[in-house]
N, C-alpha and C positions, 0 to 999 in steps of 0.2 A: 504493500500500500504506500509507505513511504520513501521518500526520494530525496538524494543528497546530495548537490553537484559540487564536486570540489573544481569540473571543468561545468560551465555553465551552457546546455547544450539551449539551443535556439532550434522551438518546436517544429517541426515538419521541413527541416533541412534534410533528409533524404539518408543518404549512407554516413554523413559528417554527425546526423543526430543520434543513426544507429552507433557510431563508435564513441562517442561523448556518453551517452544513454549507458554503456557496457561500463566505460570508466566511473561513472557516476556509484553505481550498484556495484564494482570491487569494491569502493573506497566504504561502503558504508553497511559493507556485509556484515559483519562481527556484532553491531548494532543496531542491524535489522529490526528482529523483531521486540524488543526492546522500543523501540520508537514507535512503531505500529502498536503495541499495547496503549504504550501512554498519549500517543496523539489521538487514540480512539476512543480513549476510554474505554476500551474493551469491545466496546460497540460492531468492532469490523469483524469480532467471532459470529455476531448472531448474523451478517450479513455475509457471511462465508457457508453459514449452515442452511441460509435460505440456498444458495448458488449448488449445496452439493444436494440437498432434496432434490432441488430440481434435475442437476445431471444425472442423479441415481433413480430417477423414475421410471424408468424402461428397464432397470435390474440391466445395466451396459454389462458384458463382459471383459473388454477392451475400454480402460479409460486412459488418454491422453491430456495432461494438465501443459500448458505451453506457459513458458513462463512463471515456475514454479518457485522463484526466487531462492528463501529456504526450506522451502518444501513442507510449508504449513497446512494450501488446501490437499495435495496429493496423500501427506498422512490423515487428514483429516476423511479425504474419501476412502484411503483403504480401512480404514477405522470402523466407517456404516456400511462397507460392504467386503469383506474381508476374503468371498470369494470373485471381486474383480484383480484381473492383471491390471495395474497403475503404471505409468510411466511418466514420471517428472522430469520436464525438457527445460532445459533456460540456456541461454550464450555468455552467462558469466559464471566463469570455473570458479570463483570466490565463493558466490552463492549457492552453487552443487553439493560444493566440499562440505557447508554446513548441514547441507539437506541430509547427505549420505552418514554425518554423524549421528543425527538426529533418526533420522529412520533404525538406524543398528539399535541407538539407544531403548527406541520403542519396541525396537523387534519384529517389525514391517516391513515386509517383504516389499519393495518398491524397486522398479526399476530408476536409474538418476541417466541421465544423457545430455551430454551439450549440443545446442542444436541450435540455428537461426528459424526463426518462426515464420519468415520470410522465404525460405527453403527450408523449409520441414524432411528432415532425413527418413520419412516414414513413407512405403509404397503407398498408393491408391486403396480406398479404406479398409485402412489397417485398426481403426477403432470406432467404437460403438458412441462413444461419446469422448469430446471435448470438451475443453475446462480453461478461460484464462482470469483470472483474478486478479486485477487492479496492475495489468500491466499491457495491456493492447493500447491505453492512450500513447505509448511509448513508442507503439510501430511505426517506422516510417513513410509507410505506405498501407493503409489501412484495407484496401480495397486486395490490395496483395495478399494480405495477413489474412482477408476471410477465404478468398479462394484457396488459400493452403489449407485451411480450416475444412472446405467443405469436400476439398479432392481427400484428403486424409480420413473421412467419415466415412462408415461403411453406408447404403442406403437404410433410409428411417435412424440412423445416429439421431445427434444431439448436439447442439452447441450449446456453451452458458457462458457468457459473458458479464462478469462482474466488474463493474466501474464507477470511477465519478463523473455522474454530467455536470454539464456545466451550471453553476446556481441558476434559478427561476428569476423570473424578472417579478419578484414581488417584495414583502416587507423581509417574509423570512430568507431569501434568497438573496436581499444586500447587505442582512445582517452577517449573512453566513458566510459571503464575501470579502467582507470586512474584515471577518477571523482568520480567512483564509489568505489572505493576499498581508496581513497586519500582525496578526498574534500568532497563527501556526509559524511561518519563518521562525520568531521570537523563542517558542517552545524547541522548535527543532534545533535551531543554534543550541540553547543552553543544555538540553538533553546529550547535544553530539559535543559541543564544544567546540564547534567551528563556527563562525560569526557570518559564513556564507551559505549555510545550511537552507534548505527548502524552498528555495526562492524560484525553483524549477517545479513545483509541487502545481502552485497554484497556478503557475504558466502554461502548465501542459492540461491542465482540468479547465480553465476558459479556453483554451485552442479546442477542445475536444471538441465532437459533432452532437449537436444536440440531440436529444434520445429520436424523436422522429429519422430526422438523419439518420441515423446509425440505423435505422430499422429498413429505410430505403435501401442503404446498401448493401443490406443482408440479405434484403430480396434479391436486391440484382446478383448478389452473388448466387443464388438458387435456395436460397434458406426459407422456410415458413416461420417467420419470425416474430414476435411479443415480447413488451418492456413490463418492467413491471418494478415503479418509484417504492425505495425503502429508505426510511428515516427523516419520514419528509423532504426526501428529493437528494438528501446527502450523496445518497448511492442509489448507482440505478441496474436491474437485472434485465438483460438482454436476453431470452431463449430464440434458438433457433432451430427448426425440424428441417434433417435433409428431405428433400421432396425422393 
């Protein structure tokens, strides 16, 4: 969920974001989840537990989590369903190596892979369901990232995409603006100890595509797609059915 740029990537620059994006997530791996607790108040568990209901509703035998950073949702799915094959994919080696620690510790049998989610290193659908949580605002080609999504899906898969839209144009949604372009930086500096912390957080969450948007383009990629606002708009869940 949370983001740390000690290099300050500049949204939707292309291969220059993906490799800033990679550096951003070495530097602040160790600290990951740590920050994700405290900036959520815990809150992004229960919106993690909505995203894996939803993936685990077809009983997938094949799940694929892309961008599994440390590898919270992927244990968390093999957890509710303990006879799925899990495979956790991200493109930063920093963030695997935790995962892979963290999986032995629990005793969860997960596969860990480094992988560009832009080139997905997985045949033609090789899983029942997909999984990316609070890390496709980060692709630098969106449109890319879901066609990999939907060639990787076996047919009748699953997509779930958990993220932050962008705030509402209302009272609650410039309050929450406000926290977020204002006091989250503030909290993440002093949490991380770097005084440039988070400043990419809130800049890649207004660049994102507003929930309609993202629902257009999941069509056009081939998806049967529905959003569905949680926390009052904080976060938003994307499902998509391959047709």
């Amino acid at each position: 969920m949370t983001d740390h740029p000690h290099r300050k990537p500049a949204v939707g620059d292309g291969q220059d974001k993906g490799a800033d994006v990679q550096a951003m997530f070495a530097a602040i791996a160790p600290r990951y989840d740590l920050l994700n607790r405290v900036l959520s108040l815990g809150v992004d568990q229960t919106w993690r537990h909505a995203g894996a209901a939803e993936a685990l509703a077809k009983a997938p035998r094949r799940v694929l989590d892309i961008a599994t950073g440390t590898g919270d949702f992927a244990l968390m799915l093999k957890r509710r369903a303990p006879y799925a094959q899990v495979t956790g994919s991200d493109f930063v080696p920093e963030m695997l190596s935790i995962a892979q620690s963290k999986g032995r510790a629990a005793g969860l049998d997960i596969t860990w892979q480094e992988g560009d989610a832009l080139a997905l290193p997985y045949p033609d659908a090789s899983f029942d369901a997909v999984t990316c949580t609070f890390g496709f605002r980060n692709f630098s080609d969106y449109a890319r990232g879901l066609a990999e999504m939907y060639r990787v899906l076996a047919p009748g898969g699953r997509l779930v995409i958990l993220e932050f839209p962008p705030p509402a144009d209302n009272l609650f949604g410039r309050v929450y603006r406000l926290y977020f372009q204002q006091v989250l930086p503030r909290i993440g500096a002093l949490v991380s100890g770097d005084s440039s912390a988070y400043t990419y957080l809130p800049e890649s969450v207004l660049a994102f595509p507003e929930p309609v948007k993202l629902l257009d383009m999941m069509r056009g990629a081939g998806f049967s797609p529905r959003y569905r606002s949680l926390s009052g708009g904080i976060a938003g869940l994307w499902v998509g059915d391959k047709r």
